[in-house]
MDTraj code that builds the backbone (N, CA, C; nanometers):
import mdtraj as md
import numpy as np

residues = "UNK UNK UNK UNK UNK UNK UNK UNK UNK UNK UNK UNK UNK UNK UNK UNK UNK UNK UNK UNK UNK UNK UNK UNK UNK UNK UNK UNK UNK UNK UNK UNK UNK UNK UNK UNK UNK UNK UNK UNK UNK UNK UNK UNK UNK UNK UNK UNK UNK UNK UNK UNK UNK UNK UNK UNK UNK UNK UNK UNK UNK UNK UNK UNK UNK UNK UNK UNK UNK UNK UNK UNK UNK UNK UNK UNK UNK UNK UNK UNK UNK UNK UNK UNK UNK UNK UNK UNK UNK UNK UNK UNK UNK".split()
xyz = np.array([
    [0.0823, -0.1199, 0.0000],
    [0.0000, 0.0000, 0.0000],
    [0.0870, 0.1267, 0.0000],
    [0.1858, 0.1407, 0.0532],
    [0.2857, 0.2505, 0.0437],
    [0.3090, 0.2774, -0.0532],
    [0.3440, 0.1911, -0.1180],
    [0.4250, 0.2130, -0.2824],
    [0.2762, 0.2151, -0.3895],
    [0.1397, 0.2135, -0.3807],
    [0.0603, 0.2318, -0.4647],
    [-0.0298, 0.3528, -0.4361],
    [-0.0422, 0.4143, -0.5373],
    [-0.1002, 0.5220, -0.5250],
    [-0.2623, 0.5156, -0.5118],
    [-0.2802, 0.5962, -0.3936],
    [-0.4611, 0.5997, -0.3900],
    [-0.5029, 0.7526, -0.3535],
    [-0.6274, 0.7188, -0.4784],
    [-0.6794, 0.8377, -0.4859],
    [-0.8817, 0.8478, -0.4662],
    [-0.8902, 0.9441, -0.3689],
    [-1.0298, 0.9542, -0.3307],
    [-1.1148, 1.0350, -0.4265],
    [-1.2185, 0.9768, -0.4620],
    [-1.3411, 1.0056, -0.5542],
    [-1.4710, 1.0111, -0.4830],
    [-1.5267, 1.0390, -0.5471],
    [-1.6982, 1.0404, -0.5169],
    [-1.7500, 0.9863, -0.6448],
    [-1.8601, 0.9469, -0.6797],
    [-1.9379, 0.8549, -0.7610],
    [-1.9229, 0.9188, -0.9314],
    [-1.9297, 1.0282, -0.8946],
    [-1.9332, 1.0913, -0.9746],
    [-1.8373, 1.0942, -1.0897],
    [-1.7371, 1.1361, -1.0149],
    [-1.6061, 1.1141, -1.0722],
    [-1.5212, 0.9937, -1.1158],
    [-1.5899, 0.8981, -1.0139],
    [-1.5083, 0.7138, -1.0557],
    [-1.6009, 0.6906, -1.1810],
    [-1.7023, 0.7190, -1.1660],
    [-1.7966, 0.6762, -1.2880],
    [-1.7292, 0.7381, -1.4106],
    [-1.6354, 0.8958, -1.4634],
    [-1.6218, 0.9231, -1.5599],
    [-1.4715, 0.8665, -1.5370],
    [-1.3939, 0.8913, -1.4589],
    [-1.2494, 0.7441, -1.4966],
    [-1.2474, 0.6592, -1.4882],
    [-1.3946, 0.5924, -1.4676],
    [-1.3751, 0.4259, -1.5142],
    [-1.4019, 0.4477, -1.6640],
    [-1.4293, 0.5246, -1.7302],
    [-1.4733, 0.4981, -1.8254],
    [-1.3150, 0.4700, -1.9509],
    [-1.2142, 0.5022, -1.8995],
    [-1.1438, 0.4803, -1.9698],
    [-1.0483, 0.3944, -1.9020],
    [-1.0780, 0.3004, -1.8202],
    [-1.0083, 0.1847, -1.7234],
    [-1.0075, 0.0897, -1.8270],
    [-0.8893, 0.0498, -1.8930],
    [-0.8322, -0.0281, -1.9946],
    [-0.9030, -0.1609, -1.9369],
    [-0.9660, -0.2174, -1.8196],
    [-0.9895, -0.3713, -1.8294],
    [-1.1023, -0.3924, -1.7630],
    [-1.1265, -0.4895, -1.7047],
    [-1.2612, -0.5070, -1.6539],
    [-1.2961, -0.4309, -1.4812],
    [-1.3892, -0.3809, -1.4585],
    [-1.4689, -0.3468, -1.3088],
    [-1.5437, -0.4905, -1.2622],
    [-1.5218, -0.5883, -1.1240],
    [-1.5880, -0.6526, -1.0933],
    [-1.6178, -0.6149, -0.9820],
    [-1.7403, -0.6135, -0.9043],
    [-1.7981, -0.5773, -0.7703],
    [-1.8634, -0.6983, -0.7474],
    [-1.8102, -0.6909, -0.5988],
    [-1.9104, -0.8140, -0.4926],
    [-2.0293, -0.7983, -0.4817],
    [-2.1662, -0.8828, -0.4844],
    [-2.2396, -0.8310, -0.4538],
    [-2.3369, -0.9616, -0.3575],
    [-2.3946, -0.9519, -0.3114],
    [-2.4599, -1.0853, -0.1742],
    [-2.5918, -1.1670, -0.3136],
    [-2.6182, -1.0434, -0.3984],
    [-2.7580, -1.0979, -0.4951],
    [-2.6840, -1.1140, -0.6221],
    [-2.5635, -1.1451, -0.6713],
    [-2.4575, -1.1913, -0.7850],
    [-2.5558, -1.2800, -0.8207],
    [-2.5572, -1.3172, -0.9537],
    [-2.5421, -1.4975, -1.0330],
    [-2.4133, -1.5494, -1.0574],
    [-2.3664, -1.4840, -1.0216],
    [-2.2069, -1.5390, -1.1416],
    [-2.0938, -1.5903, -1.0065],
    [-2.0581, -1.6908, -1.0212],
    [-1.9678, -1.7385, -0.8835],
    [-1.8389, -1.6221, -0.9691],
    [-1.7622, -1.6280, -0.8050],
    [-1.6369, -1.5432, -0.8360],
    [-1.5307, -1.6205, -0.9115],
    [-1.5330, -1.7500, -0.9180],
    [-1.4699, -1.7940, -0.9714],
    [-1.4651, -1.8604, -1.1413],
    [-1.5851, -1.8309, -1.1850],
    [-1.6271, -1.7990, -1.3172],
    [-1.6642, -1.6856, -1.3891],
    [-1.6253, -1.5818, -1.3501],
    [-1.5940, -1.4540, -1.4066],
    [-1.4804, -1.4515, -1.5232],
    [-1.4964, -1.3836, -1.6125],
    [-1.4089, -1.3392, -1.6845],
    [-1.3468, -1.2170, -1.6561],
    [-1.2486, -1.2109, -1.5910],
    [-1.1266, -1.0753, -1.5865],
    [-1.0999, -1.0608, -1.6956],
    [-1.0712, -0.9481, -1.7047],
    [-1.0041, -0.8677, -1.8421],
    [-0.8948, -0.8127, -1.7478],
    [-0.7691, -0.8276, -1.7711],
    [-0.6814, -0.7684, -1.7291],
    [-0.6173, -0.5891, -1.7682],
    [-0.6201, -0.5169, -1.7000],
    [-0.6156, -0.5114, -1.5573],
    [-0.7421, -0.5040, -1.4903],
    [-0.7850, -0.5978, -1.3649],
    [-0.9025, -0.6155, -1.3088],
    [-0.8856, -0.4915, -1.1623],
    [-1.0096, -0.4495, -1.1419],
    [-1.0928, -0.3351, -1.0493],
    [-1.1397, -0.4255, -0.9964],
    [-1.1419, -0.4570, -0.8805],
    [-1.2926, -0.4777, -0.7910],
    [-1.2944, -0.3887, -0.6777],
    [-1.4623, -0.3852, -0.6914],
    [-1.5004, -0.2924, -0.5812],
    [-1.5620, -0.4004, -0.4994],
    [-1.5332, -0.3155, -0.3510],
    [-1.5700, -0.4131, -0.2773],
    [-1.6561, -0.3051, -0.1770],
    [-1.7979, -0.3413, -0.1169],
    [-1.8782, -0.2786, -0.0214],
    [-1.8013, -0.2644, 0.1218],
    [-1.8921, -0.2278, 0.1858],
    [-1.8409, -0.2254, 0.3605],
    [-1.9382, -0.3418, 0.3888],
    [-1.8914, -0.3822, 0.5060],
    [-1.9716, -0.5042, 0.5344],
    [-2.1052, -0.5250, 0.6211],
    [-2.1728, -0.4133, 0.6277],
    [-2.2856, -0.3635, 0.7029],
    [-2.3816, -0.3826, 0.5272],
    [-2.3465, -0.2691, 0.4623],
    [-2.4387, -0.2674, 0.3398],
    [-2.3823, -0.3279, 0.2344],
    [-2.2593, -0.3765, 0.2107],
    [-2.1940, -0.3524, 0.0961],
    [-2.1936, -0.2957, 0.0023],
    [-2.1852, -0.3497, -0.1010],
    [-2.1980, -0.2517, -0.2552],
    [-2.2753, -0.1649, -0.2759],
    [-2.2984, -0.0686, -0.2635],
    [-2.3821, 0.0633, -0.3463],
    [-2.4301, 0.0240, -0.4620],
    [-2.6024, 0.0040, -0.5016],
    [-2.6357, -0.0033, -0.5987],
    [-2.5923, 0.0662, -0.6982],
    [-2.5772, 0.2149, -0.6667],
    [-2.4977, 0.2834, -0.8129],
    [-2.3677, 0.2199, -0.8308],
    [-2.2989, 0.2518, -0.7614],
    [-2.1550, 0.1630, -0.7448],
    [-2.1415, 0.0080, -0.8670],
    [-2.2327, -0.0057, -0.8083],
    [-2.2729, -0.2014, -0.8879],
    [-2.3200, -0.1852, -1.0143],
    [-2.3807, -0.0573, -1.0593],
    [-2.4294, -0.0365, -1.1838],
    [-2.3462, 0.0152, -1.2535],
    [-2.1961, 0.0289, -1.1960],
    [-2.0833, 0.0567, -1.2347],
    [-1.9863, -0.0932, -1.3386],
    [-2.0113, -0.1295, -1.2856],
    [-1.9154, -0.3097, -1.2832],
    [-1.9266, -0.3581, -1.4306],
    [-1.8597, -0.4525, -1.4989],
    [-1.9084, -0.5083, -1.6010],
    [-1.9582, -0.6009, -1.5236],
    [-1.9235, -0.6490, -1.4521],
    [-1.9831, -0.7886, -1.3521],
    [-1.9980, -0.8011, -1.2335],
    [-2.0724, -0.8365, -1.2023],
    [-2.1009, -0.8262, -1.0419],
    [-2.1063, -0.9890, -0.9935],
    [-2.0189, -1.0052, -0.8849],
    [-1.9934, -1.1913, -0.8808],
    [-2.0256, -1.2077, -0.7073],
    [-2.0256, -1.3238, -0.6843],
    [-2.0289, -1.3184, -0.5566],
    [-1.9715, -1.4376, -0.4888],
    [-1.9215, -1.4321, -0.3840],
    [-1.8264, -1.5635, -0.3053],
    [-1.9454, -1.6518, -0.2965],
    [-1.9782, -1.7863, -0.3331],
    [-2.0265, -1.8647, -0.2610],
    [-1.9826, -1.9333, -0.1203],
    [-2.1323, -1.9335, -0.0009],
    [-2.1312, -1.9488, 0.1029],
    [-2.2042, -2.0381, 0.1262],
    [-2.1158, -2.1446, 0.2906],
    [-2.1818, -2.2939, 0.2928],
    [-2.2831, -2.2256, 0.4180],
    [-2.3690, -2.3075, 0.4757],
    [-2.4508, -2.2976, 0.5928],
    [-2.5679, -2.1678, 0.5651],
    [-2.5494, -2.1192, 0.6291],
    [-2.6659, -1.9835, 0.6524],
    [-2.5668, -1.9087, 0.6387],
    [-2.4581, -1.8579, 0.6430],
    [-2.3932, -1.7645, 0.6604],
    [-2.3776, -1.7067, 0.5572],
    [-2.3828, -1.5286, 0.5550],
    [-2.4548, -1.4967, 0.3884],
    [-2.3269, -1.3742, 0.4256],
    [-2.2020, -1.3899, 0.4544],
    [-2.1288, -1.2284, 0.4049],
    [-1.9780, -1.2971, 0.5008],
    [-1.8911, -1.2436, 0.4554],
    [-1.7487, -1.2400, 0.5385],
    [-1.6910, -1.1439, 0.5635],
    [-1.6251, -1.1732, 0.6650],
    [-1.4932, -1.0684, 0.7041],
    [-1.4851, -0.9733, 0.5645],
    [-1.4544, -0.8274, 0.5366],
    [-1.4190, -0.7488, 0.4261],
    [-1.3066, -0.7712, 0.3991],
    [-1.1562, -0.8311, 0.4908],
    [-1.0601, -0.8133, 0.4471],
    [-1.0789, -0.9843, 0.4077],
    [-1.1110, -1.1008, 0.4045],
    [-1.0931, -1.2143, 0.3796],
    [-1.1252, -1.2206, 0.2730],
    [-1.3128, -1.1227, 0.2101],
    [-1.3405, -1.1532, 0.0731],
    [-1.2730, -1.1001, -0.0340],
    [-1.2215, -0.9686, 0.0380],
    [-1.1069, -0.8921, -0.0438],
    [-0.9669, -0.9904, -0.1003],
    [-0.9201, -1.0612, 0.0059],
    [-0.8051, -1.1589, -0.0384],
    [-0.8696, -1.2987, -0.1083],
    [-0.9811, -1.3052, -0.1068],
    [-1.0572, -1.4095, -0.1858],
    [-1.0429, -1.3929, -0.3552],
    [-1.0813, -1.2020, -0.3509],
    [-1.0971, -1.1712, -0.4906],
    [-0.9763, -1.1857, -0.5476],
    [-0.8927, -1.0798, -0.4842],
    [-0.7721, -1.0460, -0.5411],
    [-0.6520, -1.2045, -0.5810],
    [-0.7011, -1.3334, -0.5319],
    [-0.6616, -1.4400, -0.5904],
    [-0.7415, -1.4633, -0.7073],
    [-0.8842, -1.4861, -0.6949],
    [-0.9416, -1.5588, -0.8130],
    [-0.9208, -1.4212, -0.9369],
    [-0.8899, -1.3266, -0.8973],
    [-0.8299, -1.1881, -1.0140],
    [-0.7187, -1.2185, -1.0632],
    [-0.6272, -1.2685, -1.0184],
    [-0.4893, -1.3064, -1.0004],
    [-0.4324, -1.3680, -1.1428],
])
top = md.Topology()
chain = top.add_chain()
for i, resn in enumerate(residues, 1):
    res = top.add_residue(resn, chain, resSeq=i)
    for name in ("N", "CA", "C"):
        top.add_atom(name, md.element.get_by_symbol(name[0]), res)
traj = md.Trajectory(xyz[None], top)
């Protein structure tokens, strides 16, 4: 994180520089069809990831080419933010 540069937006603004983001946008979302692990990345891959109270922002999600979601065993319907985050950033990988 030191060595990568981050820069703060509002909706507004990610919405007009994604528009020229050379590869794919994927966002998590709890109501996905698409397992995370059958997605097609386009390299270089974006994912957005929610907070773990609401997650994803519907506008946000209407952002994405794809919206995927971790499949979960039992009842348990959401994870840790930093676990699904290292979930993505492998099956992106």
């Amino acid at each position: 994180i030191f060595a990568t540069p981050i820069v703060r937006a509002g909706e507004a603004e990610f919405a007009d520089w994604r528009k020229a983001w050379p590869g794919s946008v994927v966002g998590t979302l709890l109501t996905a069809t698409t397992d995370h692990r059958g997605a097609d990345y386009v390299r270089p891959v974006l994912i957005l990831m929610g907070n773990e109270q609401q997650g994803l922002p519907p506008e946000m999600a209407a952002l994405t080419d794809v919206n995927v979601k971790i499949p979960m065993r039992g009842r348990a319907d959401s994870l840790n933010l930093s676990v699904a985050t290292g979930i993505m950033i492998y099956a992106a990988a």
